[in-house]
C-alpha positions as CSV (number, residue, x, y, z in Angstrom):
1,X,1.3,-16.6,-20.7
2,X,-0.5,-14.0,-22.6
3,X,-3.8,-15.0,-21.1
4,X,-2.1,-14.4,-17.3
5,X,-0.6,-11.1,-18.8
6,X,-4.1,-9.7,-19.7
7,X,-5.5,-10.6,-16.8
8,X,-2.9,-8.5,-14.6
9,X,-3.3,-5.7,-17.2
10,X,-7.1,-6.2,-16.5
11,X,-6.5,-6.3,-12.3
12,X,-4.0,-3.4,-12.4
13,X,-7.1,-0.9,-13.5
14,X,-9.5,-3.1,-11.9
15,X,-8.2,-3.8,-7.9
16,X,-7.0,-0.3,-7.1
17,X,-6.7,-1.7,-3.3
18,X,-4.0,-4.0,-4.7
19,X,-2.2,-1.7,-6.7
20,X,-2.0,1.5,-4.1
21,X,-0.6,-1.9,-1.6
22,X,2.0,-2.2,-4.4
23,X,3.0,1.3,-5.0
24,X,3.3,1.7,-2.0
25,X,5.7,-1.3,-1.4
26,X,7.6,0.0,-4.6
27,X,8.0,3.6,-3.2
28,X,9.4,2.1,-0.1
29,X,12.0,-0.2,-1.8
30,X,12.8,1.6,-4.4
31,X,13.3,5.0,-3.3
32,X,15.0,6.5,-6.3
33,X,13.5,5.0,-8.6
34,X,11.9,7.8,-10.9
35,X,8.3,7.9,-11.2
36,X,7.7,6.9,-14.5
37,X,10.0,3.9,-14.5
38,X,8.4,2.6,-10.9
39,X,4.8,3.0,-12.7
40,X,6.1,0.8,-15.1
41,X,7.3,-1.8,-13.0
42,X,3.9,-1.4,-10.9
43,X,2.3,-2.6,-14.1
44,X,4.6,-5.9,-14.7
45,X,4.0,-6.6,-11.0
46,X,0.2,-7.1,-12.1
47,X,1.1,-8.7,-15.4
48,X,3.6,-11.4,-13.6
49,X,0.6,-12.0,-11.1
50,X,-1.7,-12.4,-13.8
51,X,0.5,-15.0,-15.1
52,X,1.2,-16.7,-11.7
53,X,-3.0,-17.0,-11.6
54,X,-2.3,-19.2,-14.9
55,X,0.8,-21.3,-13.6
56,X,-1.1,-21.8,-10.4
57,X,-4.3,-23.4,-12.1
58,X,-2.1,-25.1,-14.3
59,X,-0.5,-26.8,-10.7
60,X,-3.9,-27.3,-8.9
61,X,-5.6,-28.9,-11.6
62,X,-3.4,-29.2,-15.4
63,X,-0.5,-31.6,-15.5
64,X,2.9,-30.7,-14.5
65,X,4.2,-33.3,-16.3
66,X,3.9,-31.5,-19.3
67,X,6.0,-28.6,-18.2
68,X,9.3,-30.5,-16.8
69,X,11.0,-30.1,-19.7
70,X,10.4,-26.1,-19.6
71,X,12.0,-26.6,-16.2
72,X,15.7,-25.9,-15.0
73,X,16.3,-27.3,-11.6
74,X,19.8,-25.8,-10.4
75,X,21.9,-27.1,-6.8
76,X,19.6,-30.0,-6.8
77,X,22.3,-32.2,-5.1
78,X,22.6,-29.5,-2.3
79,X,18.8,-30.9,-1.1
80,X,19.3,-35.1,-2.1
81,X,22.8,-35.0,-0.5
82,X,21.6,-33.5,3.1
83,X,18.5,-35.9,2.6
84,X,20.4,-38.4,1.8
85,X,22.6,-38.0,5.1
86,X,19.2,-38.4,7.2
87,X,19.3,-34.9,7.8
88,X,15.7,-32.9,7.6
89,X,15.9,-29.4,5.3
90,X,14.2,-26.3,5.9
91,X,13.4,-24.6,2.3
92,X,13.4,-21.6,3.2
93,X,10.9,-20.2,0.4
94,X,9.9,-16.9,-0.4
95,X,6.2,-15.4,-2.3
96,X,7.4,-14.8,-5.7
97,X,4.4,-15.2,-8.3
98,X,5.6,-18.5,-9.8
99,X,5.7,-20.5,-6.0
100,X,2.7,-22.9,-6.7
101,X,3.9,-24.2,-10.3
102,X,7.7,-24.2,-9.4
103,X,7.1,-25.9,-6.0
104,X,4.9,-28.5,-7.9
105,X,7.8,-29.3,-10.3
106,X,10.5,-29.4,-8.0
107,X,8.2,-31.7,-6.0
108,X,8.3,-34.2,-9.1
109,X,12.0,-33.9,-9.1
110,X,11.8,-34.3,-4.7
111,X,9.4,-35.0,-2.9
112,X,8.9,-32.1,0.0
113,X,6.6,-31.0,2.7
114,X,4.8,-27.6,2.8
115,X,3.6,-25.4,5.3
116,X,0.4,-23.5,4.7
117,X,-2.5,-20.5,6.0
118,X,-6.0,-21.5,5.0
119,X,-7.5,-19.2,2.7
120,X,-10.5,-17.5,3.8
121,X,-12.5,-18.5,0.5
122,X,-13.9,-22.3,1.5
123,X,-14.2,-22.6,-2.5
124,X,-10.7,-21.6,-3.4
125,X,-9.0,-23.4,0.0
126,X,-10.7,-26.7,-1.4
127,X,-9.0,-26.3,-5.0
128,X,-5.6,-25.3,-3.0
129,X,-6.1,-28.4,-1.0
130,X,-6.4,-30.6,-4.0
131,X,-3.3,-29.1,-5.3
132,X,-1.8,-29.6,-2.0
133,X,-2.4,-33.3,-2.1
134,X,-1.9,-34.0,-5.2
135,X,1.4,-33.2,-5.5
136,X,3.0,-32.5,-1.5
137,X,3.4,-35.7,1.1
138,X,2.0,-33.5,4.0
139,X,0.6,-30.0,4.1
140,X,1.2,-28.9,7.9
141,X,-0.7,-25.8,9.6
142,X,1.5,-22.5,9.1
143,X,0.9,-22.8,13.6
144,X,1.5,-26.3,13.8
145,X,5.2,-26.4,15.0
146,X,4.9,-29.4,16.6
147,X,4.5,-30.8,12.9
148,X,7.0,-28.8,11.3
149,X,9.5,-30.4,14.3
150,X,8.4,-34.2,13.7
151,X,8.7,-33.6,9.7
152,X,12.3,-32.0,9.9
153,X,13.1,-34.3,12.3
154,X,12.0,-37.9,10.7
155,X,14.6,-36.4,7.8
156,X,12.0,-34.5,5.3
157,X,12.3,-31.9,3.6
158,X,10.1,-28.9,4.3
159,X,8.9,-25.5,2.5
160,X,8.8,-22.5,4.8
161,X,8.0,-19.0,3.5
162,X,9.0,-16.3,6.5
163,X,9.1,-13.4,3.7
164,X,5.8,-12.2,4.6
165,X,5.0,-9.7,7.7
166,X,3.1,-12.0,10.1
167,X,2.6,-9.3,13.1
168,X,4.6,-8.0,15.7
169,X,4.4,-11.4,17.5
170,X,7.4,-13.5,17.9
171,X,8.9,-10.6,14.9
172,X,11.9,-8.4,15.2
173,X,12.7,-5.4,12.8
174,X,15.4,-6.5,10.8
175,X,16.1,-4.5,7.7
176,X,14.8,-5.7,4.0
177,X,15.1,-3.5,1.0
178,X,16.3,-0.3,2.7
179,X,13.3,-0.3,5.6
180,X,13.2,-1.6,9.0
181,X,10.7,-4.7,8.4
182,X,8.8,-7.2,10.8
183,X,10.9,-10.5,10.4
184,X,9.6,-13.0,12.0
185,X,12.3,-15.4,14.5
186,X,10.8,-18.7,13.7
187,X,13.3,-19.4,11.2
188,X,15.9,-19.2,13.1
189,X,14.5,-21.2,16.0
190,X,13.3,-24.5,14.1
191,X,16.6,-24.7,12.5
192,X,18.2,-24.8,16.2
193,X,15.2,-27.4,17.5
194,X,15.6,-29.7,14.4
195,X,19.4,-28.7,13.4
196,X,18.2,-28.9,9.6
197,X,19.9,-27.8,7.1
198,X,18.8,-24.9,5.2
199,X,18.8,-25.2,1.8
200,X,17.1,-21.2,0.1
201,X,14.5,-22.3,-2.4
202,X,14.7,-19.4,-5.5
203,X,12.5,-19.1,-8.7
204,X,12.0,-17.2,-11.7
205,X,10.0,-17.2,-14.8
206,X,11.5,-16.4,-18.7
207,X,8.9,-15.0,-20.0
208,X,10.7,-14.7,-24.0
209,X,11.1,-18.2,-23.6
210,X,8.4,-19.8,-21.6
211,X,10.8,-21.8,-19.7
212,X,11.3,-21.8,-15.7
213,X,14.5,-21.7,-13.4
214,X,14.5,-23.3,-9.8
215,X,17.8,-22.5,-7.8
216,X,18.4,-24.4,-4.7
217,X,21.8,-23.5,-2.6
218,X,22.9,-23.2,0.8
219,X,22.6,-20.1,2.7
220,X,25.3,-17.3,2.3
221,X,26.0,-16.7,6.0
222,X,26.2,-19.3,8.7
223,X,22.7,-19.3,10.3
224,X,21.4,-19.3,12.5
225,X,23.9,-17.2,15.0
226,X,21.8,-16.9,18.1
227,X,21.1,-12.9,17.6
228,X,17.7,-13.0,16.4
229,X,18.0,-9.9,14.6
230,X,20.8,-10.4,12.7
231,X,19.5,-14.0,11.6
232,X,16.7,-12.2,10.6
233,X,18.6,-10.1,8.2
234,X,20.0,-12.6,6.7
235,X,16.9,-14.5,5.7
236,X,15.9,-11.2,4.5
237,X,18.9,-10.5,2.6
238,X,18.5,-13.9,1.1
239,X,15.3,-12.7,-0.3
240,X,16.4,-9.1,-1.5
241,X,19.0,-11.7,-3.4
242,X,16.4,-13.5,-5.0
243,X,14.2,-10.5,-6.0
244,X,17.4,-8.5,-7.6
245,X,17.3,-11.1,-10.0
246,X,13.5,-10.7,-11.2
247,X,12.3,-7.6,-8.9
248,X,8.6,-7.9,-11.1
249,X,8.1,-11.4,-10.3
250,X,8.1,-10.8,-6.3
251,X,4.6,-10.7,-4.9
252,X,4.5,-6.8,-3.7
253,X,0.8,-6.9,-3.9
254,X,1.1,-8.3,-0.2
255,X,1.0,-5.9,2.7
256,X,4.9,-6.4,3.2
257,X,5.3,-3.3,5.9
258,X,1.6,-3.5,7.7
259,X,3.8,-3.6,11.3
260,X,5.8,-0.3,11.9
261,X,8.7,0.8,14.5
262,X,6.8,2.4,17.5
263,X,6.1,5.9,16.0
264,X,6.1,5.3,12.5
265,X,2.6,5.3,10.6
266,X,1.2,2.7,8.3
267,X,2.0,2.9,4.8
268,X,-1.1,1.7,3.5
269,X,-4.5,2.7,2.9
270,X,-6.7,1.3,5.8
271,X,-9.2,-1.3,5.0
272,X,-13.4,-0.3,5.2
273,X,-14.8,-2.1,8.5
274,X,-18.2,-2.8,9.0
275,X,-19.4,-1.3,12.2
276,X,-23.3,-1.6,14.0
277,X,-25.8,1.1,15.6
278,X,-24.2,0.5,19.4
279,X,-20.5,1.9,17.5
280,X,-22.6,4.6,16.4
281,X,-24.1,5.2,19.6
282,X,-21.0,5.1,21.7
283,X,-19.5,8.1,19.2
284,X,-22.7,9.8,20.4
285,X,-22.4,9.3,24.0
286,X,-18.4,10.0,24.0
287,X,-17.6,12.6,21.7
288,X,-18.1,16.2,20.7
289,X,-20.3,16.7,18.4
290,X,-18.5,19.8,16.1
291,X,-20.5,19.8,13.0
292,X,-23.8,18.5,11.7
293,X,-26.7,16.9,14.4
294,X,-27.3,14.5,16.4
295,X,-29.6,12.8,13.8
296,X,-27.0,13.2,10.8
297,X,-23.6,13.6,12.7
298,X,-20.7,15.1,10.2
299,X,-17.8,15.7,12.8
300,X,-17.1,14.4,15.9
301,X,-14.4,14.8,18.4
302,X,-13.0,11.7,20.7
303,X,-12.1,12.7,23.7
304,X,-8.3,11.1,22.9
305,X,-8.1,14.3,20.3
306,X,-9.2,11.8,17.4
307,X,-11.3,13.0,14.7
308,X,-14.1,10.8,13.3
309,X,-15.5,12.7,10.1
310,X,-18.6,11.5,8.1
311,X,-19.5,10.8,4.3
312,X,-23.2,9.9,3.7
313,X,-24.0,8.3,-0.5
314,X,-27.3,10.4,-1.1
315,X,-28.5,7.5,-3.6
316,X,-27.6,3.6,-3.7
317,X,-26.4,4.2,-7.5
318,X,-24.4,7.1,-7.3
319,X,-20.5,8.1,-7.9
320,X,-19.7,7.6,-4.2
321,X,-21.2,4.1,-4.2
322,X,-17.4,3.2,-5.8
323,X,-15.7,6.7,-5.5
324,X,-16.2,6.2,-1.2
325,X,-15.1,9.7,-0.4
326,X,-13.9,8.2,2.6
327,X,-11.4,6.4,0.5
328,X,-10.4,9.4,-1.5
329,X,-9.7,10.8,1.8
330,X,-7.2,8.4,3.2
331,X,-5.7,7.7,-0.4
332,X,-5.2,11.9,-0.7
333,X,-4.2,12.9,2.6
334,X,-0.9,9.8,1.9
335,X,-0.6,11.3,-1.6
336,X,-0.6,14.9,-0.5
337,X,2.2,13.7,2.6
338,X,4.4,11.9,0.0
339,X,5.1,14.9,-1.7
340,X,5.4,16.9,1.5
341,X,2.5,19.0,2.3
342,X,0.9,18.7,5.7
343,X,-2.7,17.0,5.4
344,X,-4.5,14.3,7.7
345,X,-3.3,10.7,7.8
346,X,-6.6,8.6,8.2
347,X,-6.2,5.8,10.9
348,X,-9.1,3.3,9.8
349,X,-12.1,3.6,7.5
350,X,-15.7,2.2,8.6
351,X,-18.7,1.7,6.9
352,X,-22.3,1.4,8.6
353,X,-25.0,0.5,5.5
354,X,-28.2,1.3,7.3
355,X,-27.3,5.0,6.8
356,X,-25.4,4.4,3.9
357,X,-22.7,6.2,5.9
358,X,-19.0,6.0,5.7
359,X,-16.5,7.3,8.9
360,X,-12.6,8.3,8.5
361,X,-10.4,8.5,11.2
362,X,-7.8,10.2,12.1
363,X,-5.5,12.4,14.0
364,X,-6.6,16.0,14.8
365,X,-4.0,18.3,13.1
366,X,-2.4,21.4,15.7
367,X,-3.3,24.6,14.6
368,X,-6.5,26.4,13.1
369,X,-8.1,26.6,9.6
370,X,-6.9,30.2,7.5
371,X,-10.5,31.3,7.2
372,X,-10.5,31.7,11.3
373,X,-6.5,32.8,10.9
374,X,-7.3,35.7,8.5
375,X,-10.2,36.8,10.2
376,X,-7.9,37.8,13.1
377,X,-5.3,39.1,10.9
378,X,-5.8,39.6,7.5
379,X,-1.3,39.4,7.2
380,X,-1.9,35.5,7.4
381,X,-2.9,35.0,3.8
382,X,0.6,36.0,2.9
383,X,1.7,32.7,2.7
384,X,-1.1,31.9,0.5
385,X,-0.6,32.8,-2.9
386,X,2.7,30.5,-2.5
387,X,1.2,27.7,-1.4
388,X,-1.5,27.6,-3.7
389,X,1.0,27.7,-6.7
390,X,3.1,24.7,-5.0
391,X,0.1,22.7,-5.3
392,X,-1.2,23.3,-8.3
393,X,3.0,23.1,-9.9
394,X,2.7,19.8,-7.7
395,X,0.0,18.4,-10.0
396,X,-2.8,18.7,-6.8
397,X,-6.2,19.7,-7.9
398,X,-8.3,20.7,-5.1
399,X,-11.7,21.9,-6.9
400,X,-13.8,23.1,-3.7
401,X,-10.7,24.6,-1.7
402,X,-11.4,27.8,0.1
403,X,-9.7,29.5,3.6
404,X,-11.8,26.9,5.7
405,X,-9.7,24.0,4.1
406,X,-6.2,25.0,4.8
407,X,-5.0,24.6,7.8
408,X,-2.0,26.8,9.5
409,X,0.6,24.6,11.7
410,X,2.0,26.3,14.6
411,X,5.1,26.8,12.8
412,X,3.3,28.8,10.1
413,X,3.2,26.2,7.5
414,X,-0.1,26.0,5.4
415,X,-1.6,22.3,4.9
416,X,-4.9,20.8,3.9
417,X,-8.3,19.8,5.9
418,X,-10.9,18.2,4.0
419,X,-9.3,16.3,1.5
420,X,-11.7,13.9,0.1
421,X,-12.7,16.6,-3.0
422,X,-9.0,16.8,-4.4
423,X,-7.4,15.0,-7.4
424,X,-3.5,14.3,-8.2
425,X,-2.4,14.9,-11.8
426,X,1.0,13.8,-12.7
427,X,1.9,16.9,-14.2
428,X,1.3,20.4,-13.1
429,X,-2.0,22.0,-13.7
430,X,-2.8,24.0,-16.8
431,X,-3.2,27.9,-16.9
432,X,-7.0,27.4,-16.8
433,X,-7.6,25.2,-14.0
434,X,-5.0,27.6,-12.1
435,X,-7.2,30.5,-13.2
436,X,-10.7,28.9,-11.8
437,X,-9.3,27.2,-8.5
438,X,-7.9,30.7,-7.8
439,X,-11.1,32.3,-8.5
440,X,-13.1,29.6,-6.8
441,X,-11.5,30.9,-3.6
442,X,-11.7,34.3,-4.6
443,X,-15.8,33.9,-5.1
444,X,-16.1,32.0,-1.9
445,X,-18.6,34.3,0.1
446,X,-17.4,33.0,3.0
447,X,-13.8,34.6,2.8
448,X,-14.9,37.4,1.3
449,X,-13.8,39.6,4.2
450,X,-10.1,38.3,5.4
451,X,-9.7,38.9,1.2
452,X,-11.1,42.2,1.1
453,X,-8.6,43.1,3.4
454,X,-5.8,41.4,2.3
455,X,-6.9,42.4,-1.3
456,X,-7.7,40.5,-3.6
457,X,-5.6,41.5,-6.7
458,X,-2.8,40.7,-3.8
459,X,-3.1,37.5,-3.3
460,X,-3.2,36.8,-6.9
461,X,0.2,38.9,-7.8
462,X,1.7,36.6,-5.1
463,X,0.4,33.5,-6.4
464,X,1.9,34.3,-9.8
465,X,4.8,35.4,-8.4
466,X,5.5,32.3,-6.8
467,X,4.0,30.4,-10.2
468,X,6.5,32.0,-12.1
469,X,4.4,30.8,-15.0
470,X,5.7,31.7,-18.6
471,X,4.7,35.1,-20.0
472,X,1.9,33.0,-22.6
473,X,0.6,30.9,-19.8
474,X,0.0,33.8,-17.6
475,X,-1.9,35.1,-20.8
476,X,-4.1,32.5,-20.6
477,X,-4.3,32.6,-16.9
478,X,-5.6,35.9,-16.6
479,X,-7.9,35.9,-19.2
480,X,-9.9,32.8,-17.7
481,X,-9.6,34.5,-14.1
482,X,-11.1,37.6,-15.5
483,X,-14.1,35.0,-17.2
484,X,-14.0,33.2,-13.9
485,X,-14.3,35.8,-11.2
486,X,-17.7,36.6,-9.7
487,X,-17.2,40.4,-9.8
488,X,-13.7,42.3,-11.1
489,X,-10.4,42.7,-9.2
C-alpha cells in the first residue's frame, strides 16, 4: 500500500485536470466542509487511488489467492440463497477505488458476471480484458442489454455500476449528496424485465491493517416502485450509504455532475479540443472581429453574443506550453465565481497547433469595462478602491489589472475581464503586493485620465478604507506604494 500511496501523492501534484475534477466534486458534496479539512481529503482521494492502481494490478495480473485471507466477505448468504432459488441478482455496484481487487475476490467466493465500457487505451483494455477473463464467467457490453437480460434471466448473478453520470439519455435528476444528479433509469428497468433480486455490492479498504471488507445486503427500500425518480434516489442513497462509511475511498476523480438541470452551468473545467483551419475560417467569415487582425485574430464576436478570445505560445518551449493561459482562464474565472465576484465562465477550450494558438469561449458579460465607465464619469471609480481590497483580502492576485479589466454590471457591481494573468493565494495578500497592484493601476498610462480626475490619492484612501489594514501593515503599504508609484500622489 505504500507504493499506491506515493503514487497518488505523486498524481495529486502531477494531474491537475484530475484533481480540479475532484475539488470540484468535494465542494459540491461537501459544502461546509472548511477549506483546509476538504484539501486534505482531496489529497487521500489521490492517495486511495494510488493504492487502487496497486490492488487493480494485483487483480489483472498477481494472484488473488494470496489475498483471501485479508478478505471479509459480509451478507454472503443474501447472494447464494437468491441464487440458489434460481433467481438472477443484480449487484448493484458502485466506483469506489478498491472495485477491481474486491470484485475479483468476491468472485472466488461466487462466481458473477460484470458489465463493462471499453477503455480507450487498446494497451490497457487488453490487460483489463485479461483480468476480465481470468477471473468473471462473462464480461457483457455496458449497451448490451439484451445480454444483461439473458444473464439475469438464466439465474446469474450480475455486477452493474449506475453510480456514474452517463448523459442525459435515459437519466433523470434524482438527488445524490445534496445536488440534483443525472441518475440513470436502467436500474430500475432491468430489475422489472428480469425480476432479479438486488443484492447492493459495498467495499472498503483498512488501510492500518491491510485487510479488505466486502458487504453484500439487500436494498433498504423496496425497489423498484415504478417512479423513476424516486428509484433513482434510492440507488443513489444506497451509494451516499456506502461512501459515509469511507468518503476517501469513492472515486471523485470521475466527472460525477458533467450533466446539469436546464440553466445550471458545468462545474468543471472544459476539456482542450483540437480544432482545423476550416473552424478557423468559419470564426472569420461569422464573427466580429473586435481586437487584433485578420491574420492574428485576438477577439472575436459570434453573432449568438459568444465571445471566442485567443492565446498564441510565442516559442514551442515556453511557460505557456504547460501554463495554457487558456486554461488559467477557465480555471480563474470558476475560482473567482466560487468566491463570488462576477468574471467569465469559459464554455469550451480549443487548441489549433499550426499557429500554436489556443481559443476560450464564453459568454459575453452585460455591461462595459471601467476604463470606458470612468471616461464618461469619473464618479464610477467609487466603487473601486472597495473592490480592489475585497480581492486582494480574498487572496486574488491580479498582476496586470488596470480599468480595462473590470467590468461594471448593470447593477453597478465591479467584476473581472481578462482573467487568464491572475493567481489565487489561500490567504490574503501581503502589504507589499497590495502596494504594487495598486500602483500598477495607478501607473497605467492608459487610465491616467478617469484617475486624474477622480484623484488619485482618492482612490487609494478608499481602498485602505475598505482594507481596514492594521496600523503596521498600512506602514508597510505606503512605503512600497511611495517606492512603487511612477510619479508622487
Amino acid at each position: 500500500m505504500r507504493l499506491g500511496a506515493g503514487l497518488g501523492r505523486l498524481a495529486y501534484r502531477l494531474q491537475r485536470d484530475r484533481r480540479d475534477i475532484t475539488n470540484v466534486n468535494l465542494e459540491l458534496c461537501y459544502p461546509d466542509m472548511a477549506e483546509p479539512e476538504r484539501r486534505a481529503m482531496s489529497r487521500a482521494v489521490f492517495r486511495s487511488v494510488g493504492m487502487g492502481l496497486i490492488e487493480t494490478a494485483n487483480a489483472w495480473l498477481g494472484n488473488v489467492d494470496a489475498l483471501a485471507e485479508r478478505c471479509t466477505i459480509e451478507g454472503l448468504d443474501h447472494l447464494q440463497d437468491a441464487l440458489d432459488e434460481g433467481q438472477g441478482v443484480l449487484l448493484l455496484g458502485m466506483h469506489f477505488a478498491t472495485l477491481d481487487l474486491c470484485g475479483a475476490l468476491l468472485a472466488r467466493a461466487q462466481p458473477f458476471d460484470v458489465m463493462y465500457r471499453p477503455n480507450k487505451n487498446p494497451v490497457l483494455e487488453h490487460m483489463m480484458a485479461g483480468g476480465r477473463e481470468r477471473h468473471f464467467p462473462k464480461a457483457i457490453l455496458r449497451d448490451d442489454t439484451r445480454a444483461v437480460v439473458r444473464s439475469l434471466r438464466a439465474g446469474h448473478a450480475l455486477w452493474y455500476g449506475p453510480d456514474q453520470d452517463y448523459g442525459p439519455d435515459h437519466s433523470v435528476f434524482a438527488p445524490f449528496m445534496g445536488q440534483s444528479a443525472a441518475s440513470i433509469t436502467a436500474t430500475a428497468r432491468i430489475v422489472r424485465m428480469t425480476g432479479a433480486r438486488v443484492i447492493v455490492f459495498s467495499h472498503w479498504r483498512d488501510e492500518a491493517s491491510g485487510s479488505y471488507r466486502i458487504n453484500l445486503a439487500p436494498m433498504r427500500a423496496v425497489f423498484p416502485t415504478g417512479d423513476d425518480e424516486q428509484d433513482a434516489a434510492q440507488v443513489n442513497r444506497e451509494v451516499e450509504e456506502a461512501i459515509a462509511v469511507a468518503p476517501a475511498q469513492y472515486w471523485w476523480i470521475h466527472r460525477r455532475f458533467k450533466t446539469r438541470p436546464p440553466g445550471k452551468p458545468r462545474p468543471y473545467l472544459p476539456r482542450v479540443k483540437r480544432i482545423k483551419a476550416h473552424y478557423l475560417d468559419h470564426l472569420q467569415a461569422t464573427c466580429t472581429l473586435l481586437q487584433g487582425t485578420a491574420e492574428r485574430p485576438g477577439l472575436y464576436l459570434s453573432p449568438e453574443g459568444e465571445i471566442y478570445k485567443t492565446y498564441y505560445a510565442r516559442r514551442r518551449l515556453s511557460r505557456s506550453a504547460w501554463r495554457i493561459p487558456a486554461v488559467r482562464f477557465a480555471r480563474n474565472g470558476r475560482a473567482l465565481r466560487r468566491l463570488g465576484i462576477t468574471a467569465p465562465l469559459a464554455k469550451a477550450i480549443y487548441r489549433y497547433p499550426p499557429k500554436r494558438m489556443h481559443l476560450v469561449l464564453y459568454n459575453r458579460l452585460p455591461g462595459g469595462d471601467l476604463r470606458e465607465a470612468a471616461s464618461r464619469d469619473a464618479a464610477h471609480l467609487s466603487a473601486a478602491g472597495a473592490f480592489l481590497a475585497r480581492l486582494h483580502e480574498l487572496g486574488v492576485h491580479f498582476r496586470g489589472i488596470h480599468l480595462g479589466n473590470v467590468i461594471v454590471a448593470e447593477d453597478g457591481s465591479l467584476g473581472l475581464l481578462d482573467i487568464a494573468d491572475l493567481n489565487m493565494r489561500r490567504s490574503s495578500l501581503l502589504p507589499t503586493t497590495r502596494a504594487r497592484n495598486i500602483a500598477h493601476i495607478l501607473n497605467h498610462p492608459a487610465d491616467a485620465q478617469p484617475l486624474l480626475e477622480y484623484g488619485r490619492g482618492r482612490l487609494v484612501s478608499d481602498y485602505l478604507g475598505a482594507a481596514n489594514l492594521p496600523a503596521w501593515a498600512e506602514r508597510v503599504f505606503q512605503w512600497q506604494l511611495q517606492r512603487s508609484l511612477a510619479s508622487p500622489l
